[in-house]
C-alpha positions as CSV (number, residue, x, y, z in Angstrom):
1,X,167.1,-71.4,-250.0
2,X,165.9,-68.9,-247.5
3,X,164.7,-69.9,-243.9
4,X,161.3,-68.0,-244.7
5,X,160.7,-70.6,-247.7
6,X,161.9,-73.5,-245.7
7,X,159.7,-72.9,-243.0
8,X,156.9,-72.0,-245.6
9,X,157.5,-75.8,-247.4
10,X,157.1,-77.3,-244.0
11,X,153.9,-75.6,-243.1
12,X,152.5,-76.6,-246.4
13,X,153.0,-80.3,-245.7
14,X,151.8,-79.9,-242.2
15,X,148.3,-78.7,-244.3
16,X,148.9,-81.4,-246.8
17,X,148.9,-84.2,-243.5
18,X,146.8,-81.6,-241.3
19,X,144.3,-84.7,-240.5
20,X,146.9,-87.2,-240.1
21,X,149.0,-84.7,-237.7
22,X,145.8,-83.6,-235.1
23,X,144.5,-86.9,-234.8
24,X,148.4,-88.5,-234.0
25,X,149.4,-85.6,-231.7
26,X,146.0,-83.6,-230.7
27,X,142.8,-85.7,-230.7
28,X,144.9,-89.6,-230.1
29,X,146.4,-88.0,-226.7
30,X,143.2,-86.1,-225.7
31,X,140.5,-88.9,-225.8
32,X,143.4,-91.6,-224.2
33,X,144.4,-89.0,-221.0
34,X,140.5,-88.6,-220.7
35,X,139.7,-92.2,-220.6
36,X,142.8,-92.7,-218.3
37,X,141.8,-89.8,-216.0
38,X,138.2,-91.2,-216.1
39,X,138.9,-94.8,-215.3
40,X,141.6,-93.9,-212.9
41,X,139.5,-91.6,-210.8
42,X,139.6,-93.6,-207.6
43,X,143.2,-93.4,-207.7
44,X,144.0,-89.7,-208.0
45,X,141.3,-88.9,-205.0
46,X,143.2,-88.2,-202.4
47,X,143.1,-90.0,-198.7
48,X,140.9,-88.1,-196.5
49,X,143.1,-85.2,-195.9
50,X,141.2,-84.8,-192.5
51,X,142.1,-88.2,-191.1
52,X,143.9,-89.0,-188.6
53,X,147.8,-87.9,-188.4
54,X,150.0,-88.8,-185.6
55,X,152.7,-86.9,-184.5
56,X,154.7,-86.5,-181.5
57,X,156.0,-83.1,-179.9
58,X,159.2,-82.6,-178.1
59,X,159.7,-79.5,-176.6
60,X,163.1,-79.1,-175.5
61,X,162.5,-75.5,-174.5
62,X,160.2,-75.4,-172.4
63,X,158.3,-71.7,-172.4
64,X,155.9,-70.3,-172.8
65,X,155.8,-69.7,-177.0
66,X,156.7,-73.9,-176.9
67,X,153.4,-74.3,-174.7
68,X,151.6,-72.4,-176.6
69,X,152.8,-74.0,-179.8
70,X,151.7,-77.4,-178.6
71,X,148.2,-76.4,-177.3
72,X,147.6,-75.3,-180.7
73,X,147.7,-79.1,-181.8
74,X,145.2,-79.8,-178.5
75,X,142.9,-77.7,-179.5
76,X,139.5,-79.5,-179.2
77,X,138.7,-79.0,-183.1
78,X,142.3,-80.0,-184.2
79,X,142.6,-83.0,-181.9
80,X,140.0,-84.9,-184.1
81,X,142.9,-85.3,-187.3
82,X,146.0,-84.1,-185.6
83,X,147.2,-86.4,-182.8
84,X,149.8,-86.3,-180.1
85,X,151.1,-89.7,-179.5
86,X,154.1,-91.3,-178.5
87,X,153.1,-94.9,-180.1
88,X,155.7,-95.6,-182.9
89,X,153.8,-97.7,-184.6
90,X,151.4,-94.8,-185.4
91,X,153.8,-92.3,-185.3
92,X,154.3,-90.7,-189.0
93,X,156.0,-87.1,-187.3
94,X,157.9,-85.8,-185.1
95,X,158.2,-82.5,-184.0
96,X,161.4,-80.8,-182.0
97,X,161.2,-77.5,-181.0
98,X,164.7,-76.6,-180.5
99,X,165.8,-74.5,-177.1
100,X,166.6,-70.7,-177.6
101,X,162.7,-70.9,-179.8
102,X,161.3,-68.4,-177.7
103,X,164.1,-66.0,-177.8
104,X,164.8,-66.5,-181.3
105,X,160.8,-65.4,-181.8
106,X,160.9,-62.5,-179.7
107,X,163.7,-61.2,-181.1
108,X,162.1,-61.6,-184.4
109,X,164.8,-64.1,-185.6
110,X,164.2,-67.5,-187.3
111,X,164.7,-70.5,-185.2
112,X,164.1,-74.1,-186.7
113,X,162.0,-76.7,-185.6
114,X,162.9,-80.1,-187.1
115,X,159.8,-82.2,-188.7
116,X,161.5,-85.9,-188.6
117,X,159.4,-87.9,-191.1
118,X,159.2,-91.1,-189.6
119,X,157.5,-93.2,-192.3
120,X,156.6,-93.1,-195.9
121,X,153.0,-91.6,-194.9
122,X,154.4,-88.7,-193.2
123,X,155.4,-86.7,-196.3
124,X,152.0,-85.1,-196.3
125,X,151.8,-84.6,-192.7
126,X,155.0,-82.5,-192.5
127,X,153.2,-80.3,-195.2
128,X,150.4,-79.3,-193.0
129,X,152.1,-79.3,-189.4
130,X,154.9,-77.2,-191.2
131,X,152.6,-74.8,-192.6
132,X,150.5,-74.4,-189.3
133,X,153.8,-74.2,-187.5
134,X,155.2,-71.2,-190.3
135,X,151.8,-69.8,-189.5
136,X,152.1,-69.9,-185.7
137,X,155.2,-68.2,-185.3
138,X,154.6,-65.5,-187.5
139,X,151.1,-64.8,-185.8
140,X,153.3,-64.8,-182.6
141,X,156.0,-62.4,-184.2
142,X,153.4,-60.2,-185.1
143,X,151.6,-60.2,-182.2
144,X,155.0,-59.7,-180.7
145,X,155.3,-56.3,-183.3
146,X,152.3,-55.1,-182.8
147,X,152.2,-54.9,-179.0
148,X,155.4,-53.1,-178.9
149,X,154.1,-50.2,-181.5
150,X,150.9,-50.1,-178.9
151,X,153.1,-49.5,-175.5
152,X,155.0,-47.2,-177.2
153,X,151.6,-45.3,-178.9
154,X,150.3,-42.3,-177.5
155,X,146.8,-44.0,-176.7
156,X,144.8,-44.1,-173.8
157,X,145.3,-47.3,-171.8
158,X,142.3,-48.2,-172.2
159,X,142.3,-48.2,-175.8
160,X,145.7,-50.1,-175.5
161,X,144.1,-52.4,-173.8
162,X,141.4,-52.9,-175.9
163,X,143.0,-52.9,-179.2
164,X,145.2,-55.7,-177.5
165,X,142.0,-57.8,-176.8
166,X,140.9,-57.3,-180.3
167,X,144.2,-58.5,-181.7
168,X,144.4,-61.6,-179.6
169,X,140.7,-62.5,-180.4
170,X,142.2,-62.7,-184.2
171,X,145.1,-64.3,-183.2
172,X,142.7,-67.1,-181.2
173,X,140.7,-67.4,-185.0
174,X,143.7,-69.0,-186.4
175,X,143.6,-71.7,-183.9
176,X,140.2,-72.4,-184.7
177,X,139.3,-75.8,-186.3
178,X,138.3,-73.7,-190.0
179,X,141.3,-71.7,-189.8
180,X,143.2,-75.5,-189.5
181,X,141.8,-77.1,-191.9
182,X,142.2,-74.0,-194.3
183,X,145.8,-74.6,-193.9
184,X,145.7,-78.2,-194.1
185,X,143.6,-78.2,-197.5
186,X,145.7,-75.7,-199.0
187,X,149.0,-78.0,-198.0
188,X,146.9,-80.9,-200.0
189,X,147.3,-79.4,-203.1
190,X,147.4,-82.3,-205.9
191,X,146.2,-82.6,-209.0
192,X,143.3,-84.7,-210.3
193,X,143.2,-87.9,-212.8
194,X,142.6,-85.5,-216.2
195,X,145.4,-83.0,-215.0
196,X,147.8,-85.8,-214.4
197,X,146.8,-88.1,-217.8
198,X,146.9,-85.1,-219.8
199,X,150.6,-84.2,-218.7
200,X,151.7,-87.8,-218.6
201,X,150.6,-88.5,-222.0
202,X,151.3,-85.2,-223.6
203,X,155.4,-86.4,-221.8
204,X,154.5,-89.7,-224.3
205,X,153.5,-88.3,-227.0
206,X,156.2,-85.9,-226.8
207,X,158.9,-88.5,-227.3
208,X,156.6,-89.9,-230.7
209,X,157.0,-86.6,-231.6
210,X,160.6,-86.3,-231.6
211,X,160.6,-89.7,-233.3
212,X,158.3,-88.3,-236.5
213,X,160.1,-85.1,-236.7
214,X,163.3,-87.6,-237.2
215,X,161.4,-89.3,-239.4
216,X,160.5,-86.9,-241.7
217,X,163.8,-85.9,-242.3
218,X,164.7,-89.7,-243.0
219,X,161.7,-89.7,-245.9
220,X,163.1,-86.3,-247.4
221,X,166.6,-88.2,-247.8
222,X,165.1,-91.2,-249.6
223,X,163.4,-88.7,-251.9
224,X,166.4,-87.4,-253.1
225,X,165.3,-83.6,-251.5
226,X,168.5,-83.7,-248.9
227,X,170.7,-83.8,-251.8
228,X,168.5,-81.4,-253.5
229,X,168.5,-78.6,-250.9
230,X,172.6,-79.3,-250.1
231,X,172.9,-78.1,-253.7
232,X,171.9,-75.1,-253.4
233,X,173.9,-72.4,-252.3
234,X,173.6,-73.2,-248.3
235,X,176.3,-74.9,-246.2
236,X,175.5,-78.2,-244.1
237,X,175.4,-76.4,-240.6
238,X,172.7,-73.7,-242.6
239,X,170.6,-76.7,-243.5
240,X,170.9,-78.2,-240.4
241,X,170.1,-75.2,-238.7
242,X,167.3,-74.9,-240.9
243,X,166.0,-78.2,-240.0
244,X,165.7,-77.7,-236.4
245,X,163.6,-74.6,-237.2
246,X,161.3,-75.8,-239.0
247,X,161.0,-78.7,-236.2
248,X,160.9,-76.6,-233.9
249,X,158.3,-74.7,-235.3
250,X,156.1,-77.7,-236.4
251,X,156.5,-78.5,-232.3
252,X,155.6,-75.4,-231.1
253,X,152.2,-75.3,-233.4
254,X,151.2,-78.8,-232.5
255,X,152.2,-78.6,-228.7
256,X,150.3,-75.2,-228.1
257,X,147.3,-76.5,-229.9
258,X,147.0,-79.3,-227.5
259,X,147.8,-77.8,-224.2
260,X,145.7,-74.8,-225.1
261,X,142.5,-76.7,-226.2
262,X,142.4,-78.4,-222.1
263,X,143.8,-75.2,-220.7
264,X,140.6,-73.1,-222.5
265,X,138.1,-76.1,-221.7
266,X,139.5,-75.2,-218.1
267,X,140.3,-78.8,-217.5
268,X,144.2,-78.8,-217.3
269,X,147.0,-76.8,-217.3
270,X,145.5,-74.2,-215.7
271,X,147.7,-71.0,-214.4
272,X,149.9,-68.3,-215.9
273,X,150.0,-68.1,-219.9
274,X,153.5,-66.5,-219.5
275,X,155.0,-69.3,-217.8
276,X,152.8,-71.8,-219.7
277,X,154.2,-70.8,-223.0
278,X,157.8,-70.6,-221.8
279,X,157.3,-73.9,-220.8
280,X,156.2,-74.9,-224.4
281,X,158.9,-73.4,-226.1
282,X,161.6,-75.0,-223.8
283,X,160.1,-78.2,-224.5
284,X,159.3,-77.6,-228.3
285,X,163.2,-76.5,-228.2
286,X,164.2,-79.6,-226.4
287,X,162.3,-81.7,-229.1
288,X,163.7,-80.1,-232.2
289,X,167.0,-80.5,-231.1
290,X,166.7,-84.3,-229.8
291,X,165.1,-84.9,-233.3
292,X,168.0,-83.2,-234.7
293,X,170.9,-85.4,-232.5
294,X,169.1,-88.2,-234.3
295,X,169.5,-87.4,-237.6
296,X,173.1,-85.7,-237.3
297,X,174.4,-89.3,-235.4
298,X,172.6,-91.9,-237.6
299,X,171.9,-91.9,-241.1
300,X,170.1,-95.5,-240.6
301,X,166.5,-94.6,-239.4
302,X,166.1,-98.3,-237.9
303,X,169.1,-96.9,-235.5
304,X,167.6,-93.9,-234.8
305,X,163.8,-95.9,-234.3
306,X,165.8,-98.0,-232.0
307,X,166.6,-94.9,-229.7
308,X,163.4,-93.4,-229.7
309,X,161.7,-97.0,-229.0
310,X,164.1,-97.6,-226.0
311,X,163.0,-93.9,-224.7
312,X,159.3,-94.9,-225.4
313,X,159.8,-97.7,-223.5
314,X,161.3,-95.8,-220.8
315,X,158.7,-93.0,-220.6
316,X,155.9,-96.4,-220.4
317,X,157.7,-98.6,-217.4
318,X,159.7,-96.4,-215.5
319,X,158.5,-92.6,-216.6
320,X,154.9,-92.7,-215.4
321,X,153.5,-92.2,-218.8
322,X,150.1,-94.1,-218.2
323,X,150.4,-94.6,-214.4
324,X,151.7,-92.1,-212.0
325,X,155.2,-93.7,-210.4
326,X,154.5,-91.6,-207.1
327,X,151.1,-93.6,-206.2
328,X,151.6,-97.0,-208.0
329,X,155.4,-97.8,-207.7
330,X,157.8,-97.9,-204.6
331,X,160.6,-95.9,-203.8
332,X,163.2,-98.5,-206.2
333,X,160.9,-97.4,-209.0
334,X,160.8,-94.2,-207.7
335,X,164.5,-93.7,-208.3
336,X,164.7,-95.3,-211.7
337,X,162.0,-93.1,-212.8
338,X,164.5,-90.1,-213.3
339,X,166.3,-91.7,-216.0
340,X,162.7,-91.6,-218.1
341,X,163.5,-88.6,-220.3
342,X,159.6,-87.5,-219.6
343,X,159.8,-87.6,-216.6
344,X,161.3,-83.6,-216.4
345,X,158.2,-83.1,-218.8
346,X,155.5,-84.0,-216.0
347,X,157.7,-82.7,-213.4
348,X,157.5,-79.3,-215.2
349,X,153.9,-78.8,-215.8
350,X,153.1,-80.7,-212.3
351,X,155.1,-77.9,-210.9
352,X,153.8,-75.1,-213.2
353,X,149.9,-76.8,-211.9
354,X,150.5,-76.8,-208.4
355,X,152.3,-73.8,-207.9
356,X,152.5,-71.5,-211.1
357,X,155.7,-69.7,-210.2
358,X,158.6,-69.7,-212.1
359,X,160.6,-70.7,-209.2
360,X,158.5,-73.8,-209.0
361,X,159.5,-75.1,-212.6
362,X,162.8,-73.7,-212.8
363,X,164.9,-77.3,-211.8
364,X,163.2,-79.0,-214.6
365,X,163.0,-76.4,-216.9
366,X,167.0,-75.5,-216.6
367,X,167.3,-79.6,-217.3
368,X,165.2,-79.6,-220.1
369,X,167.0,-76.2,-221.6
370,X,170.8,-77.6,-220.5
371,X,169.5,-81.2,-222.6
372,X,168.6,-79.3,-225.7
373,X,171.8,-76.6,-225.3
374,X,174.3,-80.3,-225.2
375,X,172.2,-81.9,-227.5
376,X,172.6,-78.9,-230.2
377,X,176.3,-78.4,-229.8
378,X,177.1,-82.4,-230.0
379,X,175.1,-82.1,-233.4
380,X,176.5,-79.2,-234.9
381,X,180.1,-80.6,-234.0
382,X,178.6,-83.9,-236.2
383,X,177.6,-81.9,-239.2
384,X,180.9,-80.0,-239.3
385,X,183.1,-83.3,-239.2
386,X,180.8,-85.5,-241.0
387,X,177.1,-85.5,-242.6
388,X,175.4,-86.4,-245.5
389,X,179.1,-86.6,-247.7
């Protein structure tokens, strides 16, 4: 039997249960992550990203580019959500800017200042004071660029001087309160209730999806069609192989459908289509090959439902299926969220949301990939000792 025919028989039954399959894995998902990301609103709206942070500067430098670094956080507009203290019991930040930092700027060299996060609410408060920090010293680097070019121009020095006034009047916009908050808002980045629901529960229903795929293989056996198609003139790893085609396949269909329907009605999964449907064939891999371990290892289907319920389970306490660990749970179930396998699934599109760069989803995605790789080789080492004899 040919792969084209194999893949056609499975399409046929996927029209033949078309109703049964978009309501399970397409409408089901949809109308839950939109009632989630409805109820749970409140939740997913951030803290007022322009209250109060405290931090505390130490300048161990002492010139100039350090003064000039920590008048940016007096600045009157700035003060009102950024404030210097020294109290601990506010303190969330603290900033040291290492000796040599003037020198390291004007040489146009990279010197670190350390952002010491002094409790669990700091995390966002590093993001903005390191962006506004990144910011500062490349405004000051370039300043530093652009004033050598003029001396060294053959200008009059008057229009040296003036086209230094005009540069440091922009330099002075970026200290302004807008130009702060800009920077601040754009370190906020997170995504909403229906971004995160439809991710968490697409993670869910991606693990129900494995399960069915298993399934259906299961049901062919006790219809006598294993036996069937191992008559024919294919070996066991060509059948096999065949299998995880056509799951993967079925996947793919199914998974693109549901991410594309919120990504057209522009309410998720928004960003590149390239790295979007990498993404989905990764994780339509990853699920064809999982469903595919199942049935090489265990040719009881109550086994292999007993594997897929335990990873259900997982993805519902630990994995942040229908609550998101990061803002319900503490750091204990923080840490036993990473042995949810969905978890790498919302990490990926999370990342793919908030950033959209490939080098933003690449930790997750190489996990996923390295899963499915192991996963495959395991099986096809099972099939050649021992299956379905």
């Amino acid at each position: 039997m040919r792969l084209k025919a194999f893949i056609k028989v499975m399409l046929k039954g996927l029209v033949r249960e078309w109703k049964v399959t978009v309501f399970t894995f397409i409408i089901f998902p949809m109308v839950t992550s939109v009632l989630y990301g409805y109820f749970q609103k409140e939740l997913f709206t951030p803290e007022n990203i322009m209250s109060k942070y405290y931090i505390n500067i130490i300048d161990e430098d002492k010139s100039e580019a350090s003064t000039g670094l920590k008048e940016l956080f007096n600045n009157e507009g700035v003060k009102d959500f950024i404030v210097l203290t020294e109290d601990r019991e506010k303190l969330q930040v603290e900033v040291v800017i290492p000796k040599g930092y003037e020198s390291a700027l004007i040489g146009l060299k990279e010197e670190e200042i350390v952002l010491r996060q002094l409790n669990e609410k700091g995390e966002p408060v590093i993001a903005a004071v390191s962006s506004l920090v990144e910011k500062y010293n490349k405004a000051v680097q370039e300043g530093i660029s652009i004033n050598n070019r003029i001396v060294k121009s053959p200008l009059s020095q008057e229009d040296k001087e003036k086209l230094m006034m005009d540069i440091g009047e922009k330099f002075k916009s970026f200290q302004t309160e807008k130009g702060i908050k800009t920077n601040i808002y754009t370190e906020g980045k997170n995504l909403t209730s229906f971004q995160y629901y439809s991710i968490s529960i697409f993670s869910f229903i991606s693990l129900v999806l494995i399960g069915s795929l298993s399934n259906s293989y299961y049901t062919e056996r006790e219809n006598g069609l294993v036996k069937r198609y191992l008559a024919a003139p294919m070996s066991k790893i060509q059948y096999f192989n065949y299998i995880l085609i056509s799951n993967f396949t079925f996947a793919l269909i199914v998974n693109s459908i549901y991410v594309m329907v919120y990504k057209i009605s522009n309410m998720s999964f928004q960003g590149s289509y390239g790295i979007l449907i990498l993404i989905l064939i990764i994780l339509s891999i990853l699920e064809a090959t999982l469903a595919g371990f199942l049935v090489a290892f265990f040719k009881d289907k109550r086994i292999g439902g007993i594997f897929i319920n335990a990873f259900i389970l997982l993805s519902v306490s630990v994995g942040g299926a229908f609550f998101p660990v990061d803002k319900v749970g503490g750091k204990v179930l923080a840490v036993l969220s990473n042995i949810a396998p969905n978890t790498h699934i919302i990490n990926v599109f999370k990342s793919y949301m908030l950033e959209n760069t490939l080098s933003s989803i690449i930790n997750p995605l190489v996990i996923m990939a390295t899963v499915a790789i192991v996963s495959y080789l395991i099986s096809i080492i099972k099939v050649k000792v021992k299956w379905e004899d």
